[in-house]
N, C-alpha and C positions, 0 to 999 in steps of 0.2 A: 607571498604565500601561495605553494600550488595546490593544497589541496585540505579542504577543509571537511570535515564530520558533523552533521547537523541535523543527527537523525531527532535528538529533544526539541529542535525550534519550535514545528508544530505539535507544542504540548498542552499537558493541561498549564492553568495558572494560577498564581499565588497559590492559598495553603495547602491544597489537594495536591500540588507537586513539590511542595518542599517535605511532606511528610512523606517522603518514600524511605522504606528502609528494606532490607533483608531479612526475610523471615526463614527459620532452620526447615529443613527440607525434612519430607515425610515421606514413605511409601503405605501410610494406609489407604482401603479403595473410598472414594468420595462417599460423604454421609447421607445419610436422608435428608429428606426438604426439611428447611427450617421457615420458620415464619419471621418477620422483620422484628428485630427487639423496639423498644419504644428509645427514643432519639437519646434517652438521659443516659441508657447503657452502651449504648453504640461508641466505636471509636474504629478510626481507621488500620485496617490489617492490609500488607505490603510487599511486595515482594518483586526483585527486578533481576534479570539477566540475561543470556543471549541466544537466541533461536532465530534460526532462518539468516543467519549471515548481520543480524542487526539485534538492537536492544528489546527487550520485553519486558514489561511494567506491568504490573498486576494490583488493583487498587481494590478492596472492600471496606462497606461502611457496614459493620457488623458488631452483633455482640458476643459473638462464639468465634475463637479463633480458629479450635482443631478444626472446626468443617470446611471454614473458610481457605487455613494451608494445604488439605487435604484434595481442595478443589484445584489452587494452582500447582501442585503435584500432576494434576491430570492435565490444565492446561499446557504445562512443558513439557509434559510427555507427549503431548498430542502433534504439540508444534514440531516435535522430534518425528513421528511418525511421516506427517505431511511430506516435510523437507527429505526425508528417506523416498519418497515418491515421487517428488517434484520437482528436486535439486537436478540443476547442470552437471553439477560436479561430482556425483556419488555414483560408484559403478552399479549398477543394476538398475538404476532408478528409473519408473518409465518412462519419464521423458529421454534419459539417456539411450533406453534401449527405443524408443521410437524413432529418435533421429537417429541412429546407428542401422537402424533399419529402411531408412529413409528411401523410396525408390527401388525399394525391393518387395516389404510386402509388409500387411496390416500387423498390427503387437498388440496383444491382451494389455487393457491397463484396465489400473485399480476405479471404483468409481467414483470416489474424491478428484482424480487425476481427470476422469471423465467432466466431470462435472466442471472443472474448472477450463477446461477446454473446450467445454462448448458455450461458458461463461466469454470465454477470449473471444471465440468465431464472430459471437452475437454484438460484444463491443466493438470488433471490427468493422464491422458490416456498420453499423451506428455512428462509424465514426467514417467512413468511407474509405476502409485501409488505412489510416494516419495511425491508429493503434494496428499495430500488425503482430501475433502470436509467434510468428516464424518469421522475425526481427534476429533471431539465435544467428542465422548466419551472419552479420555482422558482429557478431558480440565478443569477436577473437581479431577485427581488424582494431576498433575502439575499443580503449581497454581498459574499463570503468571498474570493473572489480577488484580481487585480490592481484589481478595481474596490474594493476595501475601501473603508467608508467611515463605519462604525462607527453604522451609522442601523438602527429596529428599523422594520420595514413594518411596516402599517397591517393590522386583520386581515380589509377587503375586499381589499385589493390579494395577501394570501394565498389567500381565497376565491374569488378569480377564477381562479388556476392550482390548484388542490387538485386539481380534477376532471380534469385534464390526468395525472395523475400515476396509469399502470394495466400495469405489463410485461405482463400478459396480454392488451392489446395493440399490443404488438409483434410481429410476425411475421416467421420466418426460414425462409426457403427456402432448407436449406443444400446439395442438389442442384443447385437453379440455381444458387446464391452470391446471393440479394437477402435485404434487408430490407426491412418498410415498418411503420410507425407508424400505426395507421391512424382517428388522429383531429388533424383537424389544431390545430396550435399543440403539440401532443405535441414532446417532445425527448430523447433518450439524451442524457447523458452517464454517459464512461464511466470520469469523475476517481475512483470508490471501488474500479477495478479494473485498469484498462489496464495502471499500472505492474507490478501482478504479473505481467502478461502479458510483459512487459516485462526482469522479471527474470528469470523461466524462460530466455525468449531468451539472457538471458545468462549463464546456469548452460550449458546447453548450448555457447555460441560457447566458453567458457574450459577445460571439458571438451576438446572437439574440438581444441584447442589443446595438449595433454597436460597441463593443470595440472590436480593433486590437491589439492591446498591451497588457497583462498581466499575472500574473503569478498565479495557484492556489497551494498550498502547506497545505497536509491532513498529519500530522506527515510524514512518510519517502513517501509520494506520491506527486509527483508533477508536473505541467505542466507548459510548458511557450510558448505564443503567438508572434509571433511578434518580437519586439524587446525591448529593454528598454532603451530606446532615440535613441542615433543614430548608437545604437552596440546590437548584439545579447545580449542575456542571458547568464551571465555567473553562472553557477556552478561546486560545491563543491563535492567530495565524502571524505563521512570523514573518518579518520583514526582508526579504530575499535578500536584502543589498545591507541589512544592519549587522556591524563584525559583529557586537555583542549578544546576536540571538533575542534579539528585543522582538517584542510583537507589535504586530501594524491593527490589527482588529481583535472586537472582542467577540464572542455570540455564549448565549447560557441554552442547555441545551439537555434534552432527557432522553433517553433509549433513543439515541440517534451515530450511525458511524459518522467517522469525518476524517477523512482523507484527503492529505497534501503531496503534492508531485512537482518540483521547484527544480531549476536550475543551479540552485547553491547547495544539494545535496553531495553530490559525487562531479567533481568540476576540476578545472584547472584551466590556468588564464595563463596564456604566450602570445607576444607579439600584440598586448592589449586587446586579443579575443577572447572571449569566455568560452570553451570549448565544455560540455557538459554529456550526465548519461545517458540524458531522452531525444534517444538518434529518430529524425524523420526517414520512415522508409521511403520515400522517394526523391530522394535526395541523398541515403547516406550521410546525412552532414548532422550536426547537434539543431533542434528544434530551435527557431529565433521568434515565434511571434509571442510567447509568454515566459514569465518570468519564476509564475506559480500559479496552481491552479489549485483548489480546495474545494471539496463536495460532501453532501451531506447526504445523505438516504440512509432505508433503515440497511440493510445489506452492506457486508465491509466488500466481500464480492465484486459486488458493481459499484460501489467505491471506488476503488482499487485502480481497477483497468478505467472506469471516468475520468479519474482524473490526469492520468497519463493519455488516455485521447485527448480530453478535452485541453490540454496543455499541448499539443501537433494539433488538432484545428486552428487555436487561436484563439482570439476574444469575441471579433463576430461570429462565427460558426460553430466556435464551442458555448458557448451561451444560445445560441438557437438551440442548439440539443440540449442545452439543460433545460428549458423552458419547455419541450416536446414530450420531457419524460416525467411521469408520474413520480411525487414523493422525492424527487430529487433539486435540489438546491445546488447555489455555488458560487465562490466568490475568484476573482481573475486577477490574477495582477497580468497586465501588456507589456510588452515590448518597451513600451515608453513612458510605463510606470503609470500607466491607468488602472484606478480601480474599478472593477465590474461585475455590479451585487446582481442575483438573479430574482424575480419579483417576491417570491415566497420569505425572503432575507432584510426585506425593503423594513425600515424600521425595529428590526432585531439586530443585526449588525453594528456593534460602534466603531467608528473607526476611531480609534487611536491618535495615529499621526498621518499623515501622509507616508508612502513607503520612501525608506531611504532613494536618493537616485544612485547612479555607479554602474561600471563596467560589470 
């Protein structure tokens, strides 16, 4: 098998993920705040499909429907907007037009796009360059997206973009509103963060909307509000190495993101290597000292981009930063199939099974 899809592994569990269904789409503008109905009228409202290149799952525990589809109406629109902004792939978009500008001069961007770029800088800097924003230039030697194609570059055609790869410099003038890059062939992307950016937006639109209860889930991003009837949220982290999507740990969990960044998302295995999408920038090669890594704080944001550094540090270095930072949590699977809870987790956490072992 070269290539497997496994944006549900880190999902929610048992009944809160089997009752997803498809709700009929609306265009009226989201309702006014409502108040939480009392638990006997509640019942789950659902709704899933595809923004930002992966899956989207929308979960309320409500007793009013129209306001509830009315809300995710806006959170798909929203995710739509973003990805118009943020995408590699979409002519205009200001990351396109920043790297196309790259080494020549600053670009007006939007301050979503701001904001998430100086979200990237700051995890850089935290993570010691192992998360690097302007990673973009290797993202056409490794070819982890739509272009898959299951081929390992050559390690000049690495060498030739390595040196292209520096967020420090990047420069944000967030009084004017520009960016600029300032060596040319340099690239953002901003695929190991945007969605958290993404999900926040829509933590807030379903808020503003009166719902207390539900869940948003962007492939391995997710949030949960509330409760889901009359018990927290429960989740799953999956087992990196189980073909069936089985999960390794449990945790119960209330207005908290939680964000998974795994080796078995976008992969393919030749010559009994596991060649994967989360390239170390100073090496160019696929990250080896973790297998997955999952983080908890209230921001899907700093979520996001954590748990993609903290999966390029490793299990020492990346668990010293989870431990340094306030509100954030984290669980590690190693290289060698270690698991490593961070202190705030110590007795919340069930572990399951042990994680599968495997290439």
């Amino acid at each position: 098998m070269n290539r497997q899809t496994h944006a549900w592994r880190a999902a929610l569990v048992g009944a809160a993920w089997l009752l997803v269904t498809t709700a009929a789409c609306r265009n009226d503008a989201p309702a006014p705040a409502e108040t939480r109905a009392p638990a006997s009228e509640a019942h789950m409202v659902a709704r899933s499909g595809l923004a930002m290149g992966s899956s989207l799952t929308l979960m309320a525990w409500t007793s009013a429907d129209d306001p509830a589809n009315r809300a995710f109406d806006a959170v798909f629109a929203e995710f739509n907007r973003l990805d118009a902004l943020m995408s590699v792939w979409k002519p205009g978009s200001d990351v396109v037009r920043l790297n196309q500008a790259a080494g020549q001069h600053p670009v007006p961007v939007s301050r979503e796009t701001m904001e998430a770029l100086t979200a990237a800088r700051q995890t850089s800097a935290w993570t010691e360059g192992k998360f690097d924003v302007t990673f973009g230039a290797l993202s056409d030697v490794w070819k982890f997206d739509q272009d898959q194609d299951d081929s390992v570059p050559s390690a000049a055609a690495i060498a030739a973009r390595i040196g292209l790869i520096d967020y420090r410099k990047l420069r944000l003038e967030e009084q004017a509103g520009t960016a600029y890059l300032e060596r040319k062939g340099m690239r953002v992307h901003l695929g190991g963060i945007g969605k958290g950016l993404a999900v926040d937006r829509a933590v807030s639109l379903l808020r503003e909307a009166g719902l207390k209860d539900f869940s948003i889930q962007a492939g391995g991003d997710l949030y949960v509000a509330g409760k889901h009837g009359d018990r927290s949220w429960r989740l799953g982290i999956a087992d990196p190495r189980a073909p069936d999507g089985a999960v390794f740990a449990r945790v119960e969990l209330e207005d908290s993101t939680f964000s998974t960044s795994g080796d078995y998302e976008r992969f393919f295995i030749k010559d009994g290597v596991r060649y994967h999408h989360i390239i170390d920038p100073s090496t160019g090669q696929p990250a080896r000292l973790s297998r997955s890594v999952t983080i908890l704080s209230k921001r899907a944001l700093l979520a996001d981009g954590l748990s993609t550094g903290v999966f390029l540090l490793g299990p020492e270095k990346g668990m010293a930063l989870i431990e340094q930072l306030p509100d954030v949590e984290g669980v590690i699977v190693g290289a060698d199939n270690q698991v490593h809870v961070s202190s705030g987790l110590q007795g919340k956490l069930e572990i399951v099974h042990e994680p599968t072992p495997g290439t």
